[in-house]
C-alpha positions, 0 to 999 in steps of 0.5 A: 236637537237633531231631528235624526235624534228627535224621530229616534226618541219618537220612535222609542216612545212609541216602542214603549207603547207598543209594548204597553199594550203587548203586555199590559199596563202593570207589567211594562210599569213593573218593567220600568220601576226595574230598569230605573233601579238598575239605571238602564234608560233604553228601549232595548233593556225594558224589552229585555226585561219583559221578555224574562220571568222577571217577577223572580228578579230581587230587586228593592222595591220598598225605596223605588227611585225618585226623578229629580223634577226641581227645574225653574221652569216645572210648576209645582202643585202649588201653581194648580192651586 
């Protein structure tokens, strides 16, 4: 990977942060749970979404997404065990 893209995804974590604590912890997760439903994975579209009533949004929260974690290198919970 580049470092250019490197620091560009340091820099988005770190955005994301930020506006964690601007706009607290539920909120930004809210936020998330949105862009994910909609498939938007930018730092721009989460701040958008914050920056809009979006409590009035309809969207489906009864089935959020789920991240496909199946890789052979993720330990399951059986590993801890």
């Amino acid at each position: 990977m580049r470092r250019a893209n490197i620091l560009s995804k340091l820099l988005s974590c770190q955005g994301v942060l930020h506006l964690a604590t601007k706009n607290g912890n539920d909120k930004v997760d809210q936020a998330a749970g949105i862009c994910l439903q909609f498939d938007y994975v930018s730092y721009r579209k989460l701040e958008q979404i914050l920056s809009m009533d979006f409590q009035n949004i309809k969207w489906d929260e009864a089935s959020p997404t789920q991240l496909d974690l199946f890789h052979e290198n993720i330990r399951g919970q059986m590993y801890y065990k």
